[in-house]
C-alpha angles and dihedrals in degrees: 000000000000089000092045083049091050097047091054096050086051089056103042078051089052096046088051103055084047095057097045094049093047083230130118114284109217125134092248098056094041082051094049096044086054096046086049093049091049095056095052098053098043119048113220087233135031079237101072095063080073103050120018137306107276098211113052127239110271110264100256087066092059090056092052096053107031105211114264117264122259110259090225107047130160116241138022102294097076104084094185129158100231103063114187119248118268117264117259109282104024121135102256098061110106111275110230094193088086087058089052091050099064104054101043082068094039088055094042088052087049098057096033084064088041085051095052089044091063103042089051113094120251111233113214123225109270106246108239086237141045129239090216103052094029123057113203123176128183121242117202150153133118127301101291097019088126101246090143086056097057102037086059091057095053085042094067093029096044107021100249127174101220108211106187108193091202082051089061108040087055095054088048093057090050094049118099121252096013115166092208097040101114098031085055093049100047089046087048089038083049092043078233119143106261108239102279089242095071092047099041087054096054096042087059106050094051086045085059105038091045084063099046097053094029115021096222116150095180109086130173108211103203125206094355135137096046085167152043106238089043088055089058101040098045081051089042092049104020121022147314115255122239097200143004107219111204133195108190118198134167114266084245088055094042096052098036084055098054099035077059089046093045086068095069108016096074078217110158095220103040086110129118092248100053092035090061086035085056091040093060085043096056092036093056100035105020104050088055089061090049102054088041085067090041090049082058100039093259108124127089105191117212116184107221099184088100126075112293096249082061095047091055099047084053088044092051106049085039085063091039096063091039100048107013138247100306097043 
């Protein structure tokens, strides 16, 4: 009887499940839905918790909860958030022709202004004095040619003003609180050219002050340029020379002269070593300057190897024929 009572309830159960899930209520089919349950909820192996089910959902289940869709799917029904890059070429890529643009026309507008530049005149610096109204001649020649000698000769026959650049840079390195004392004395001390700025300033400023107190216009410049690029600026900020005078003596001359003059001058570098020291110097920096003003018609060569007396008559009928009578 008990076994006839348990075998109804199991089917009233049965027929109910079946009822309720709208399938076919047989004993195999209630059997094999559990089994399959079973075996979803519970992975063969701990292992699987780690990996995947390894039985699939039935497949109820699988009506009930569609798959989610790929992210990347083909077509217009995915919808998804992450969207492939478009292929190589499509419209939506950055154009770089704006960029090139660009720069073509940046690079236009920079040579057309190079271009202006270089057609507009450059305008040189005004020299502070006149050619016309200011008379300035070169004197030149080796250490002990005897240029001091015979300025001061024209000096007391023409009315020259004698500016010697050695003069005043030693006068500047003496002075107190010169800016330029010590730089002056190691180059004079070297027998090296002290930097042209130096010199152009202080040529100037004589020059200045000489017209204002005496009103002299004629000036001998002595021992300046002693180089090129002196010679152009003094012409580019002062004033264009007229004339080099150049007195021209042997290396032995010129050293036997100022060792003779070193006994007496109290001059720091009239030495033998500095004297042969200022004779290279003026060989290698001061010759060129010379031959540039020959190259133009602009020297008038003096040979100081005679008696002075000798040298100035030279030096007076040389200027004579260059500059006329009343020079």
């Amino acid at each position: 009887m008990a076994a006839s009572a348990s075998g109804r309830q199991a089917w009233r159960q049965l027929v109910r499940n079946s009822s309720c899930r709208g399938s076919a209520a047989t004993p195999s089919n209630l059997l094999r839905q559990q089994q399959q349950q079973r075996q979803f909820a519970f992975p063969r192996h701990a292992s699987s918790f780690s990996r995947h089910p390894v039985t699939p959902p039935p497949s109820s289940l699988l009506r009930q909860q569609p798959l989610a869709q790929r992210s990347y799917s083909s077509g217009s029904q995915g919808g998804g958030q992450n969207t492939p890059p478009p292929p190589r070429g499509s419209k939506s890529q950055i154009k770089f022709w704006p960029f090139l643009l660009i720069i073509a026309l940046g690079s236009g507008g920079y040579m057309l202004l190079v271009n202006r530049r270089k057609d507009m005149p450059r305008t040189k610096p005004t020299p502070a004095f006149s050619p016309s109204e200011v008379t300035v001649l070169f004197v030149l020649g080796g250490p002990g040619a005897g240029k001091g000698t015979q300025c001061a000769r024209l000096v007391r026959d023409y009315h020259f003003a004698h500016l010697s650049a050695g003069d005043l840079l030693r006068a500047e390195q003496d002075r107190p609180g010169s800016q330029y004392g010590q730089l002056i004395r190691d180059c004079i001390k070297n027998g090296e050219i002290v930097p042209m700025e130096v010199t152009v300033a202080l040529l100037e400023n004589a020059m200045r002050d000489t017209i204002a107190r005496t009103g002299t216009k004629k000036f001998l410049i002595d021992g300046f340029p002693r180089k090129m690029d002196q010679a152009l600026k003094f012409e580019e900020v002062v004033c264009p020379a007229r004339l080099v005078l150049f007195y021209d003596c042997p290396e032995a001359e010129m050293e036997r002269r100022l060792l003779e003059r070193g006994k007496t001058s109290g001059r720091a570098d009239d030495n033998a070593e500095s004297i042969r020291k200022r004779f290279r110097t003026f060989v290698d920096t001061s010759m060129p300057v010379v031959h540039h003003y020959e190259a133009e018609g602009r020297v008038v060569k003096v040979d100081s190897t005679p008696p002075p007396d000798k040298v100035y008559a030279d030096t007076q009928e040389k200027l004579r024929q260059a500059l006329g009578d009343k020079f």
